[in-house]
Every structure is written in structure tokens, then in C-alpha cells.
C-alpha positions in Angstrom: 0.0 0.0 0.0 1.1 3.9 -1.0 -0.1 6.7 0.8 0.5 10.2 0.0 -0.4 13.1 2.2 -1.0 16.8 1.4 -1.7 19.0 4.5 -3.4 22.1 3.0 -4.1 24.5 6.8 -7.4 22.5 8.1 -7.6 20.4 5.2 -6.0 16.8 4.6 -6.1 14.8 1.5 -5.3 11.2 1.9 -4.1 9.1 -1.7 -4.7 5.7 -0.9 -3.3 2.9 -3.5 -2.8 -0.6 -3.5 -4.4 -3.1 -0.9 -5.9 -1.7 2.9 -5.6 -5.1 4.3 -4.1 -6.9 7.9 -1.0 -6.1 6.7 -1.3 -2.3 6.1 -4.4 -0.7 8.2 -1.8 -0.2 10.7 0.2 2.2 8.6 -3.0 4.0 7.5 -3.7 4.5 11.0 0.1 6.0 12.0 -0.4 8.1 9.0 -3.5 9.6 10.0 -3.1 10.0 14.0 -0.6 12.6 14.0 -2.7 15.0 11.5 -6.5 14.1 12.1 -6.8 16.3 15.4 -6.0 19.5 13.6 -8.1 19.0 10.6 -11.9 19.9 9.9 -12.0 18.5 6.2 -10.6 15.0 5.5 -10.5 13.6 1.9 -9.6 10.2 0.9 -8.5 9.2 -2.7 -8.7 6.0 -3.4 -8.3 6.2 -7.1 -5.3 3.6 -6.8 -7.3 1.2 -3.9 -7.7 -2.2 -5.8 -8.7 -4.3 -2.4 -10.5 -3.7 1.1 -10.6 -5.7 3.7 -12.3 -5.9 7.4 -9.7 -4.5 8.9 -9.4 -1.4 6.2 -12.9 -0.9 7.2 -12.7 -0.7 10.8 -9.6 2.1 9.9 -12.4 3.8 7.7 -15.3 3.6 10.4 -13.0 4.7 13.5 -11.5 7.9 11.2 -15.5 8.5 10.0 -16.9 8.7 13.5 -13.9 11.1 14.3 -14.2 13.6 11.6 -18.3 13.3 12.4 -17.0 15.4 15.6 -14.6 17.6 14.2 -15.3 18.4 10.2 -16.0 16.2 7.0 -15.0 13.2 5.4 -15.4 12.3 2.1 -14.1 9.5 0.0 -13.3 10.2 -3.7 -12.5 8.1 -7.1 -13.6 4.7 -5.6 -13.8 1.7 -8.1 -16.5 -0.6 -9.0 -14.9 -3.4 -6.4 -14.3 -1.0 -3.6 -18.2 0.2 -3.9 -19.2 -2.9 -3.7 -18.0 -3.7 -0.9 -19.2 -0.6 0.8 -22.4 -1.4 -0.5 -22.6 -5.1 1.1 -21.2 -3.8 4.4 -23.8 -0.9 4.4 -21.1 1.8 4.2 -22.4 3.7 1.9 -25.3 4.4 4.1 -22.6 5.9 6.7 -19.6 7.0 4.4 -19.9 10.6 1.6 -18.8 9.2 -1.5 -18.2 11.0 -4.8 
């Protein structure tokens, strides 16, 4: 998994690529820790995201409930897989996609 950060004042956007898996939630989560408190608009790209998996989910859920305090989240550019799986887990009743 890449991730590529740009801090623009009290906005983040977050390029996701590659698998959000076991393996790599972790990382997603150090990568979004240190920034998340002092941001009110959070947007995730996950143009490049080719697989999901529980685990990426729970990363997604935790940083959605967050922002629900503190700004927005939105998730951009998501494939036909990736939607599909929001859609069985009932994510996109929960999660702004575009």
C-alpha cells in the first residue's frame, strides 16, 4: 500500500493505493493520527485502492466517527470493487462518496 499526504491549513487529502488489508491498516492509521486532530475536512483518494478488507474498514469507520466530531470526510474516485463492498457492508449508508 502507497499513501501520500497533502496538508493544505485544516484540510487533509489522503491518496490511498494498492491493498488496505491486515498487513497495512496499521500504517494508514500512524499516517492519520498525528494529522486528524488538527483537521476539519478530511478527503480520501482512493483512485489507486484495488482491495479492502475488514480491517481497512474498521480504519475507515473509526477515522469516519472522528471527523463526524470535528469536520467532513469524504471518500473520492472509488472503483466498481471497492463500492461494492461498501455497498454489502452498508457503508455507503454511513460514508460521503463522490
Amino acid at each position: 500500500m502507497d499513501i501520500e499526504k497533502n496538508v493544505e491549513g485544516k484540510k487533509i487529502v489522503v491518496k490511498v493505493s494498492g491493498r488496505l488489508d491486515t498487513k497495512s491498516s496499521p500504517e494508514l492509521n500512524d499516517a492519520l493520527k498525528n494529522d486528524l486532530p488538527n483537521v476539519s475536512e478530511l478527503i480520501f483518494d482512493f483512485e489507486g485502492l484495488n482491495y479492502i478488507s475488514s480491517s481497512g474498514l474498521r480504519i475507515i469507520l473509526s477515522t469516519q466517527k472522528l471527523m463526524n466530531k470535528q469536520g467532513t470526510m469524504v471518500i473520492k474516485n472509488v472503483n466498481e470493487f471497492i463500492m461494492e463492498v461498501f455497498d454489502a457492508t452498508g457503508f455507503t449508508d454511513i460514508l460521503t462518496i463522490e
